[in-house]
MARGU-678960 format. One line per 10 residues: number of its first residue (from 1); for each residue z, x, y of C-alpha. Coordinates in nm, 2 decimals. Example, Ala and Ser with C-alpha at 12.3 -4.5 7.8 and 13.67 -1.06 7.14 Angstrom:
BEGIN
1) 0.78,1.23,-0.45; 0.71,1.37,-0.11
//
This chain:
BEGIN
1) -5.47,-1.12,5.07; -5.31,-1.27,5.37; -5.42,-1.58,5.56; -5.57,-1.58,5.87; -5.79,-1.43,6.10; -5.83,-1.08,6.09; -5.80,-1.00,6.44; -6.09,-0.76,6.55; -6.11,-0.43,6.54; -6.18,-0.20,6.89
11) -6.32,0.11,6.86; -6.07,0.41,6.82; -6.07,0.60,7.17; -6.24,0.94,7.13; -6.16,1.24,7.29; -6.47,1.44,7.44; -6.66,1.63,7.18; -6.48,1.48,6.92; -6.73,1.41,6.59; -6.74,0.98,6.51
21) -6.72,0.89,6.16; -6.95,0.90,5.89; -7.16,0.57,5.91; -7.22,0.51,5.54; -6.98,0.27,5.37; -6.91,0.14,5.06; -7.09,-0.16,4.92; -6.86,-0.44,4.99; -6.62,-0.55,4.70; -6.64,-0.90,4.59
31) -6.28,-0.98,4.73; -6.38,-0.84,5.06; -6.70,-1.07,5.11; -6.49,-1.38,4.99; -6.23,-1.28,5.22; -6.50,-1.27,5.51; -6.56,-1.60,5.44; -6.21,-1.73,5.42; -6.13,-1.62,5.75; -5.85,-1.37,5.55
41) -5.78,-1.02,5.56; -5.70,-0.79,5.30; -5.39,-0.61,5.35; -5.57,-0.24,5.35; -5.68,0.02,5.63; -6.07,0.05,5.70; -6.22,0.33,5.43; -6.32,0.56,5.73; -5.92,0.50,5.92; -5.81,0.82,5.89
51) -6.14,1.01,5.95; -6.18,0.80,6.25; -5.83,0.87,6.42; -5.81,1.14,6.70; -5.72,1.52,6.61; -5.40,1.45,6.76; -5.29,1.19,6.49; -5.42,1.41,6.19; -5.37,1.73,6.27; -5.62,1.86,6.04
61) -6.02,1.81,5.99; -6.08,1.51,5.78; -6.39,1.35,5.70; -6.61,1.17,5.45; -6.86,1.33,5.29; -7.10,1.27,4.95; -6.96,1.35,4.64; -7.23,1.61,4.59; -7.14,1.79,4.95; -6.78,1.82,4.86
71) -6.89,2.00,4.53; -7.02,2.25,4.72; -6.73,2.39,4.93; -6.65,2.74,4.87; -6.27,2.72,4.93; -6.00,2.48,4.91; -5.96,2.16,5.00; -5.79,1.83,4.96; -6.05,1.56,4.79; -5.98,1.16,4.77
81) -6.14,1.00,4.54; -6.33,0.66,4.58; -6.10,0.35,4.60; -6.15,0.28,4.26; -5.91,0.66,4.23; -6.10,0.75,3.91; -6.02,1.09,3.97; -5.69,1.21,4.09; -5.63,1.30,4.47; -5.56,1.67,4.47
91) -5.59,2.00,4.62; -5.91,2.16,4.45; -5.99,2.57,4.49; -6.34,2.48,4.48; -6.56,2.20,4.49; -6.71,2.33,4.13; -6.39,2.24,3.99; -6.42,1.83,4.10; -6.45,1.58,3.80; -6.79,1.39,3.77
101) -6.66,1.03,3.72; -6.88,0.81,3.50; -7.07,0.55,3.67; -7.04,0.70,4.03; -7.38,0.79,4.20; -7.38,1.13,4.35; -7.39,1.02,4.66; -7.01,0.81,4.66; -6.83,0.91,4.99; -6.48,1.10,4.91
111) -6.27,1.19,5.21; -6.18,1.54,5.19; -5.93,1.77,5.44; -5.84,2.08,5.52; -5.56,2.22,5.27; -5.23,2.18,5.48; -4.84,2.23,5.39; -4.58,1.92,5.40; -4.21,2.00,5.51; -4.11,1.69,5.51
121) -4.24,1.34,5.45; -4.14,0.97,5.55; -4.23,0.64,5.43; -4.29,0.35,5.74; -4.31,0.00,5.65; -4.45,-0.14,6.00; -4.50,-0.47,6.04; -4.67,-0.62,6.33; -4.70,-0.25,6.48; -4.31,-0.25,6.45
131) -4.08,-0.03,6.18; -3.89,-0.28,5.99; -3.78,0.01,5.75; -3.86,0.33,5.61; -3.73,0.63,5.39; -3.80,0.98,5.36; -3.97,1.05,5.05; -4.02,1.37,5.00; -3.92,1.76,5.09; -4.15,2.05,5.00
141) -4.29,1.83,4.83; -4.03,1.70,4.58; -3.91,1.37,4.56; -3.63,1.34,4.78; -3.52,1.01,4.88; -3.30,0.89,5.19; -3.32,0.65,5.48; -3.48,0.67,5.77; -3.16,0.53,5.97; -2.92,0.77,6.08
151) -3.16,1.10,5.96; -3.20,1.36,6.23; -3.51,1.30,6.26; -3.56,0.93,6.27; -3.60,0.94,6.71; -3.88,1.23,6.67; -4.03,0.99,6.37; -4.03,0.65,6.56; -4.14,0.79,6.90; -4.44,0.93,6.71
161) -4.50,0.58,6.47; -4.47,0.43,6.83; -4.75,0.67,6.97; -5.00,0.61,6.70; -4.95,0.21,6.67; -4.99,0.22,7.05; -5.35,0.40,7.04; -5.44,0.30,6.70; -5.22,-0.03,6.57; -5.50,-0.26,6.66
171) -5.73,-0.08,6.35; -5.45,-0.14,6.13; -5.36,-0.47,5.95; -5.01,-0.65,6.06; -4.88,-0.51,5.75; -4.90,-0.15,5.69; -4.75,0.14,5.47; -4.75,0.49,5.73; -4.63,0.80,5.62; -4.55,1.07,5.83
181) -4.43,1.40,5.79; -4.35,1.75,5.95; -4.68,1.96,5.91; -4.66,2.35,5.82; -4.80,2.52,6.14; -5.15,2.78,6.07; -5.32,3.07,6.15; -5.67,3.06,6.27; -5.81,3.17,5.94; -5.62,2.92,5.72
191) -5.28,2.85,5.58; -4.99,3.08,5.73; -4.92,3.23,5.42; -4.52,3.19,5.51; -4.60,3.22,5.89; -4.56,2.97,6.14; -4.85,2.87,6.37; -4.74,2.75,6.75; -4.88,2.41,6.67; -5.11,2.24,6.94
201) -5.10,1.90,6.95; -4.99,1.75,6.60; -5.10,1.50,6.34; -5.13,1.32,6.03; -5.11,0.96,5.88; -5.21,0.78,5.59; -5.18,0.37,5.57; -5.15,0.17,5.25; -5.07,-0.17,5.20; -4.69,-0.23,5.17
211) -4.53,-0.20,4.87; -4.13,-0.26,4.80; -4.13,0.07,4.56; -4.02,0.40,4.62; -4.22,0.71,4.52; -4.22,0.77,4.14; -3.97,0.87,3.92; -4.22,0.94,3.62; -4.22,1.25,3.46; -4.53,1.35,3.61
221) -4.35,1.32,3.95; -4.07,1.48,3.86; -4.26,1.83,3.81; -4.25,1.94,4.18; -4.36,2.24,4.34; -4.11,2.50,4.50; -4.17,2.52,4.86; -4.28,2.81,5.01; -4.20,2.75,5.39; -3.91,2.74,5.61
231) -3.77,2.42,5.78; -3.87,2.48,6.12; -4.18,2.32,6.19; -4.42,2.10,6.38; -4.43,1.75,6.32; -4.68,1.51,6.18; -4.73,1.18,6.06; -4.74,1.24,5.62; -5.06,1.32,5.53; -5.15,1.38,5.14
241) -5.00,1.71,5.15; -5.29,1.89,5.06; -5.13,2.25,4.95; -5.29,2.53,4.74; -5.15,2.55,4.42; -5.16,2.77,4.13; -5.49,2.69,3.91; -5.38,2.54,3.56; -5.76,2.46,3.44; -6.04,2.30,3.59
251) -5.99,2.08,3.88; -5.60,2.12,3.86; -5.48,1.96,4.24; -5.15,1.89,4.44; -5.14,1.60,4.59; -4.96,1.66,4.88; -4.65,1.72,5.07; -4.36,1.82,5.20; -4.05,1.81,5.45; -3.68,2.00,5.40
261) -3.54,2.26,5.61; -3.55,2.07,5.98; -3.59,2.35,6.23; -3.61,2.32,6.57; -3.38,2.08,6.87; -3.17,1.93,6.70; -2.80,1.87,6.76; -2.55,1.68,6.51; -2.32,1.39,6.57; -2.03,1.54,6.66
271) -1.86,1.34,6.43; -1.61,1.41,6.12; -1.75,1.37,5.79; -1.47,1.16,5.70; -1.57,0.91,5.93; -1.92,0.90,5.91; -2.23,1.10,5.76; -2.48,0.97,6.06; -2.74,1.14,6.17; -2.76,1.38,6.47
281) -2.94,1.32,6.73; -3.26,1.50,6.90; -3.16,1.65,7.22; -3.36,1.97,7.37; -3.61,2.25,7.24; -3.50,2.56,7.10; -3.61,2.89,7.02; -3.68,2.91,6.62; -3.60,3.22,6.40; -3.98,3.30,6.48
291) -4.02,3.30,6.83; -3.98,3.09,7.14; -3.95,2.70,7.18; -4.26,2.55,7.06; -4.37,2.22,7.08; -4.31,1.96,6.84; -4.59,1.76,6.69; -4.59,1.40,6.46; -4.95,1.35,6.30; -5.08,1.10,6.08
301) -5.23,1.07,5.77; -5.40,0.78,5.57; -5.17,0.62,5.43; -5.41,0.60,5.15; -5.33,0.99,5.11; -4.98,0.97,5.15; -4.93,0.67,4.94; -5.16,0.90,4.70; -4.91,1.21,4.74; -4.58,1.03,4.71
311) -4.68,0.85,4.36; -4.86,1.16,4.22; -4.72,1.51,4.04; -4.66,1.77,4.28; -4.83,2.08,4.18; -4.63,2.42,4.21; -4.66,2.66,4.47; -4.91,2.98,4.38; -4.64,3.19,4.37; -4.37,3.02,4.14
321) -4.36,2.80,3.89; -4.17,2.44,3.90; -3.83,2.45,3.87; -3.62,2.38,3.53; -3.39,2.04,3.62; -3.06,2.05,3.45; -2.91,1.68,3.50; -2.52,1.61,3.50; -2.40,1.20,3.50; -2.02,1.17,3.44
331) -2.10,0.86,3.21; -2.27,1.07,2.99; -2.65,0.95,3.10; -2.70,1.25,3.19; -2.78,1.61,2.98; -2.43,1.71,3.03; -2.10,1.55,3.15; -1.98,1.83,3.35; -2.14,2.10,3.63; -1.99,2.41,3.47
341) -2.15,2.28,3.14; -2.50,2.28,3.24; -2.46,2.66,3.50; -2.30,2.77,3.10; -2.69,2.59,2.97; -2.83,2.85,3.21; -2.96,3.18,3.03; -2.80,3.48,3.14; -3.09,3.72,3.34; -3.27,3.40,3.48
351) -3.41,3.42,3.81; -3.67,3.15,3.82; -3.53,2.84,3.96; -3.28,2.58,3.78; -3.18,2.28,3.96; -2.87,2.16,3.85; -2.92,1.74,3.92; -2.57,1.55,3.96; -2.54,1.20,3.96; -2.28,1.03,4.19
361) -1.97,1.07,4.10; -1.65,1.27,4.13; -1.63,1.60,3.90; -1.28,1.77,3.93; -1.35,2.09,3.80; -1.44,2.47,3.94; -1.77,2.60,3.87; -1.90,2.93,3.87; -2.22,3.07,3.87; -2.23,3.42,3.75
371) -2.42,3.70,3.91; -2.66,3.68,3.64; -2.79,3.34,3.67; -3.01,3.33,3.96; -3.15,3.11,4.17; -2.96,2.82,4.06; -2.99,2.48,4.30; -2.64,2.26,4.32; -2.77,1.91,4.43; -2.62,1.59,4.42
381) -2.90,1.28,4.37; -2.73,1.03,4.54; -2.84,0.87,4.88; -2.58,1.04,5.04; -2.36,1.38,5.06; -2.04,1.18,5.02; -2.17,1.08,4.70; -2.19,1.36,4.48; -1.82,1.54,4.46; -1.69,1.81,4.33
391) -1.33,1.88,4.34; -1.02,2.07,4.24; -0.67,2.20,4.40; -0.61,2.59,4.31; -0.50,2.77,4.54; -0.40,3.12,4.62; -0.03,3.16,4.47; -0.19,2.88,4.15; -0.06,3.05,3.87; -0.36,3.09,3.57
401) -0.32,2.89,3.27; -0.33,3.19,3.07; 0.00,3.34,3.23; -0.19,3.58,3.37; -0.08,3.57,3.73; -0.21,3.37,4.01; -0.56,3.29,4.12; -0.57,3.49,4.45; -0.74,3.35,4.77; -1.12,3.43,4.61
411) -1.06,3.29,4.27; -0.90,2.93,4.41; -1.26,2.81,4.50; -1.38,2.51,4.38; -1.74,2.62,4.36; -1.80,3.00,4.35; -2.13,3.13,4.37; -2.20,3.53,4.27; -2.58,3.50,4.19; -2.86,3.59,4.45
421) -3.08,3.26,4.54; -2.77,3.00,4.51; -2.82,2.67,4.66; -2.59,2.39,4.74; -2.78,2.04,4.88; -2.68,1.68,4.94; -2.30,1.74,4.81; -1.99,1.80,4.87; -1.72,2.08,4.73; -1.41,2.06,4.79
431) -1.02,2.18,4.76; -0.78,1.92,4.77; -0.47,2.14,4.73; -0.17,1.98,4.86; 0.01,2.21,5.13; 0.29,1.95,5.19; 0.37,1.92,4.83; 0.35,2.31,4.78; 0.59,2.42,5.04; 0.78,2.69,4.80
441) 0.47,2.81,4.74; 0.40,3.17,4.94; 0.03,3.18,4.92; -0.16,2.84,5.04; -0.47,2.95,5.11; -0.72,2.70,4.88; -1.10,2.76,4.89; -1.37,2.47,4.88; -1.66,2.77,4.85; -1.69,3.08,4.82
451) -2.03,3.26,4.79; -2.08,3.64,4.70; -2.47,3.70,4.70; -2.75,3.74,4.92; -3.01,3.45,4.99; -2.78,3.14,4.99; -2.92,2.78,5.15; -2.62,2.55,5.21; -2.80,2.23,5.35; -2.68,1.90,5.39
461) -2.34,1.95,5.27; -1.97,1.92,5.28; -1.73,2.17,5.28; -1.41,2.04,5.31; -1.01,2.22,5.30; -0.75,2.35,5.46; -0.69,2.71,5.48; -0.96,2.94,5.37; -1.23,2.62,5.32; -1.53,2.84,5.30
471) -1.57,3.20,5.19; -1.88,3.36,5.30; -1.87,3.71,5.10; -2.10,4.00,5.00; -2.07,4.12,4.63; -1.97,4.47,4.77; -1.91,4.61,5.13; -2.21,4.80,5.08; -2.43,4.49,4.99; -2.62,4.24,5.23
481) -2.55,3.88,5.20; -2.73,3.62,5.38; -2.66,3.28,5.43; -2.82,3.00,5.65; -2.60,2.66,5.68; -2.79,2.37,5.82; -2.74,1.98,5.87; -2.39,2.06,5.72; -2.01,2.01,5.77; -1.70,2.23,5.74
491) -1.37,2.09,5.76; -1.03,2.31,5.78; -0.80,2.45,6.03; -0.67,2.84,5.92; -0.96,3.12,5.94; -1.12,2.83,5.75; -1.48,3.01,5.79; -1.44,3.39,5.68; -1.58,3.66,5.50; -1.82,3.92,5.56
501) -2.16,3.78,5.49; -2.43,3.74,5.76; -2.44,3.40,5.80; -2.59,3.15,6.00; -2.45,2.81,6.07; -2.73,2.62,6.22; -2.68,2.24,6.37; -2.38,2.18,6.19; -2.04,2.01,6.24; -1.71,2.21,6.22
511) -1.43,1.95,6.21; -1.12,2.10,6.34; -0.79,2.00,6.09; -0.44,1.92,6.17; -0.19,2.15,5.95; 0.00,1.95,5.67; 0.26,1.91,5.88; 0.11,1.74,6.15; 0.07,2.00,6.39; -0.25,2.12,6.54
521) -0.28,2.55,6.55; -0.55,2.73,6.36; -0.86,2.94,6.38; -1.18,2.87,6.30; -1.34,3.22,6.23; -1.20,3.54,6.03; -1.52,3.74,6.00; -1.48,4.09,5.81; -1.84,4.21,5.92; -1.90,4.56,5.77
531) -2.06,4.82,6.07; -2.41,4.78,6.13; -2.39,4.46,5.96; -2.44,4.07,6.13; -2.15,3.88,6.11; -2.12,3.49,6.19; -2.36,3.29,6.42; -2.31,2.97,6.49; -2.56,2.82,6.68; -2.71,2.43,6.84
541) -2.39,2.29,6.63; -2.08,2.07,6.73; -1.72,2.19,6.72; -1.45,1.94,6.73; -1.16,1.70,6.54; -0.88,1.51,6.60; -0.66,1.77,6.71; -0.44,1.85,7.07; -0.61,1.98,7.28; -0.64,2.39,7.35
551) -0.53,2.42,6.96; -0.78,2.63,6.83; -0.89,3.00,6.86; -1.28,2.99,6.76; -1.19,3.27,6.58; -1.01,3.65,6.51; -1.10,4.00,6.36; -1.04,4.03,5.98; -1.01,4.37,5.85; -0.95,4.29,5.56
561) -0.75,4.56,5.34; -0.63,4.72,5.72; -1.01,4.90,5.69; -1.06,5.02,6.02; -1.41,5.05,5.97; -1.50,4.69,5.96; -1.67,4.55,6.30; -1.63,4.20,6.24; -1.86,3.98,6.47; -1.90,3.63,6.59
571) -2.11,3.47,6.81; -2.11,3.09,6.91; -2.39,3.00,7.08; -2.61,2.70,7.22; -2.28,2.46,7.10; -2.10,2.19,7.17; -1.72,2.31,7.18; -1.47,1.99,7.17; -1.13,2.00,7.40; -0.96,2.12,7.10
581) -1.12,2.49,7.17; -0.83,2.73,7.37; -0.99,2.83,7.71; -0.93,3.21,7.52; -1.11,3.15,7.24; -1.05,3.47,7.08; -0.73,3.65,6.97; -0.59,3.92,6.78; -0.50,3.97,6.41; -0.27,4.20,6.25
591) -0.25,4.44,6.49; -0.65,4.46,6.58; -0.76,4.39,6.87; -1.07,4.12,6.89; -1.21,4.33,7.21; -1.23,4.58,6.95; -1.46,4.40,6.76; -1.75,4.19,6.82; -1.69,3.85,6.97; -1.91,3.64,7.23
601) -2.07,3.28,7.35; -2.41,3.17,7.49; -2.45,2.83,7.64; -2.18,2.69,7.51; -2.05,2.34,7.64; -1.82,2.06,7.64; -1.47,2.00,7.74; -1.39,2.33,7.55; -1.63,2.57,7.70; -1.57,2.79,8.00
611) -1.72,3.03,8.21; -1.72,3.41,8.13; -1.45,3.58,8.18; -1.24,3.92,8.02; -1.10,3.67,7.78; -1.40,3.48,7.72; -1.73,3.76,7.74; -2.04,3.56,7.73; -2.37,3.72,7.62; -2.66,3.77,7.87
621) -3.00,3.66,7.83; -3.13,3.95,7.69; -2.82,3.99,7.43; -2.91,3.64,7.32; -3.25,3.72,7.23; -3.12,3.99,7.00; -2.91,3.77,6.82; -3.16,3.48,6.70; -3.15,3.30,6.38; -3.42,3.54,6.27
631) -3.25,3.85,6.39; -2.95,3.76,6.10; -3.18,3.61,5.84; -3.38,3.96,5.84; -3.74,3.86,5.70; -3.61,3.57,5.44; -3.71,3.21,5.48; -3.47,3.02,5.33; -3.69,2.72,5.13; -3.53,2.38,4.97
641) -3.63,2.43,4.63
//
């Protein structure tokens, strides 16, 4: 309890039409009739708070209902227990399936809500109507912890938090728990079922007292659910992620939430990753790999939901089961010391989902993951990308310890990844090979990643070299590989992204490299696109580093092998392009001709951009809508798992 006067309570502003609350309310609790009398307030939202806030804040139907009326629902839906939480909040298929907790009448109000997906969820401690801190909590609904300061979406988050304390602070106590979090858009006859709803106006928020705890570690909340939506989505405020999940006996539930992939108008700080790992800031609305720009929507949710969801298990998705965590500590806390050690734990033919879990720290090692190890997760658990490292300085011309010749430019990488599925999150890989000290040596190129599958997620990385940083292959020519790159950086300065996957690099940083000696020449690009194939898009990211200015080419054709019949292709679009970029971005390499090939910009700006031109073609309007996000990604979501 906290002294003093509660101050008192105006009603919530309705909108017309809109239903009021239910008027039946708990018999008071003995603390709350002393506190009346004290003149104190309990630090705790109304019981009806979240039923009572508009639409807007909620972004789903939520009300309070008997005990006996929410047993009767025919389909799913989220159910809250009493205060006293004698039952678990969870998502329940049908209201048969709700507990009958001794000594509650039938008649005991539960708050129950439509069943809605979480992308991503934050914690806000307000104080005084005011954010005095705050974390994100959660994505897809795992645990997922990192501050609010300096996340890309802190400005969307606050001006929401602002928004709801603005029309609603005054029903809330001076000190309050919010979360928030990006809502999963719907179709008119329920959840989206992996499509993405142009959201109307947003919401969901839940409120519980303040606490100075993080979501839980136990082992219950360690068995998360595998997403099953993409990050690009509306916003809302976190809401107990109320998500159907896959029935494991009676009344089985998920408590709620989620938030991962960000899609939608972001741009990063064009900043080096060497320098700093802030965030990157919201600037304008663009189209998503499902359609058009779409507005952007923060609801609320009870806190008493989301403080609910955060400290609960997270039930699995319908259609996988929770993923196997493999955790790697250098000090030996962990189930293995190494990475390569725990991919070697891996069965050979898996395809459900391992996540490999390493603990801060520098590994200097390669790792592979073979083709036959699926849908393994790379992620590093500390509160930052720079945290987690994994390192090592082959190059090219290395010779093998075997005496078996050298490594060749593919088999230098650091981290190579051959299976379908691969993930890489909240890390960074890279080659450290040392040009300057190497000078007799004929082949430099060194590799930070290489990937040769189809389906790779590389979000919230760093990929960091020199020549040849990051290897975006196919396991044949004849074989599709897809890869989406998000909220990352690449850092290198010779054809330091190549290869002839289909890849998307998606509000990112590429850091432009001075050579080991000093000098500042390179290329950015060497796609080696097969025909008919998509090559490289990079798109709403930042290109730039401490290089001369007019340095870099943003890229030439690869055909690799002298195959004629490669098209390579790639397109920069919607970026910020630093004075480093030449004003012809484009050249030739040996002896094909880029205007051969497949090379343009859309929207580009910055001191490096510049208006079409024979040496600089730019696509038109209806080009660009033919080369989309969801034009390269061809049907897959890519989901943080």
């Amino acid at each position: 309890m906290r002294r003093g006067r509660r101050p008192a309570r105006p009603p919530l502003q309705r909108r017309p039409g809109q239903r009021r609350p239910e008027a039946r309310r708990q018999p008071a609790e003995p603390e709350q009739r002393l506190a009346g009398r004290l003149g104190a307030a309990l630090l705790e939202p109304d019981d009806g708070w979240l039923d009572g806030l508009p639409r807007a804040f909620t972004g789903r139907r939520v009300r309070r209902v008997p005990l006996d009326e929410a047993r009767r629902a025919r389909g799913p839906q989220f159910v809250k227990p009493p205060t006293d939480k004698s039952f678990p909040a969870a998502v329940h298929e049908t209201g048969e399936t709700l507990p009958t907790p001794a000594g509650h009448p039938h008649d005991v109000l539960v708050q129950i809500s439509e069943v809605v997906i979480w992308v991503r969820e934050f914690r806000l401690f307000l104080l005084d109507g005011e954010i005095r801190t705050g974390s994100r909590c959660a994505t897809f609904g795992r645990l997922d912890a990192a501050p609010l300061a300096g996340h890309p979406d802190e400005g969307v988050i606050r001006a929401f938090a602002r928004r709801l304390m603005g029309e609603c602070g005054a029903t809330l106590p001076s000190g309050v728990v919010v979360d928030v979090g990006l809502m999963r858009g719907r179709t008119a006859t329920g959840p989206s079922g992996g499509r993405w709803a142009r959201p109307t106006w947003p919401g969901s928020a839940t409120c519980t007292p303040p606490t100075p705890s993080v979501p839980s570690t136990s082992s219950s909340a360690r068995r998360a659910r595998r997403p099953t939506s993409v990050p690009r989505t509306p916003v809302s405020a976190g809401g107990d992620a109320s998500r159907v999940r896959e029935r494991r006996g009676p009344g089985s539930g998920i408590p709620h939430g989620n938030l991962s992939g960000r899609r939608g108008d972001y741009r990063p700080n064009p900043t080096s990753p060497e320098r700093t790992d802030q965030a990157m800031a919201v600037t304008r609305r663009r189209r998503t790999p499902h359609g058009p720009a779409r507005n952007r929507a923060l609801v609320a949710g009870a806190t008493a939901f989301l403080a609910v969801a955060s400290l609960q298990a997270f039930g699995p998705a319908p259609d996988a089961a929770a993923a196997t965590t493999l955790t790697v500590a250098k000090d030996g806390t962990g189930q293995y010391t190494t990475v390569q050690a725990a991919v070697n734990a891996i069965p050979a033919g898996n395809t459900a989902r391992v996540v490999v879990s390493i603990r801060p720290g520098t590994y200097r090692e390669t790792v592979k993951i073979p083709s036959n190890k699926q849908n393994v997760t790379l992620q590093g658990s500390g509160s930052s990308r720079k945290d987690t490292v994994i390192v090592h300085a082959n190059a090219s011309g290395t010779p093998k310890p075997d005496g078996s010749g050298t490594y060749g430019t593919s088999g230098s990488a650091t981290v190579a990844a051959e299976a379908d599925g691969f993930q890489a999150r909240n890390l960074t890989i890279s080659n450290d090979f040392d040009e300057a000290a190497h000078q007799d040596m004929a082949d430099r190129q060194a590799v930070a990643l290489r990937t040769a599958a189809d389906k790779v997620f590389l979000d919230s990385v760093i990929v960091t070299g020199d020549q040849d940083t990051l290897l975006l292959d196919t396991a044949s020519k004849a074989a599709l590989g897809r890869v989406y790159m998000v909220n990352s950086y690449v850092v290198g300065n010779v054809d330091f992204i190549f290869g002839r996957a289909s890849a998307v690099i998606d509000r990112s940083v590429i850091t432009l490299k001075k050579r080991w000696d000093g000098s500042s020449a390179g290329y950015v690009t060497a796609p080696s696109t097969a025909a008919g194939r998509k090559g490289f898009l990079i798109t709403a990211s930042t290109v730039n580093g401490d290089v001369a200015a007019a340095a870099f080419h943003l890229g030439r054709p690869w055909h690799a092998g002298g195959d004629a019949s490669l098209d390579p292709m790639a397109t920069f679009r919607d970026t910020t392009l630093g004075a480093g970029v030449k004003s012809a971005p484009w050249t030739d390499m040996s002896g094909f001709s880029w205007k051969d090939d497949r090379f343009a910009e859309y929207r580009n700006t910055g001191p490096g951009s510049g208006p079409a031109s024979s040496e600089r073609p730019q696509l038109t309007d209806s080009q660009a809508a033919a080369q989309e996000t969801a034009d390269w990604l061809a049907g897959w979501t890519p989901t943080a798992s």
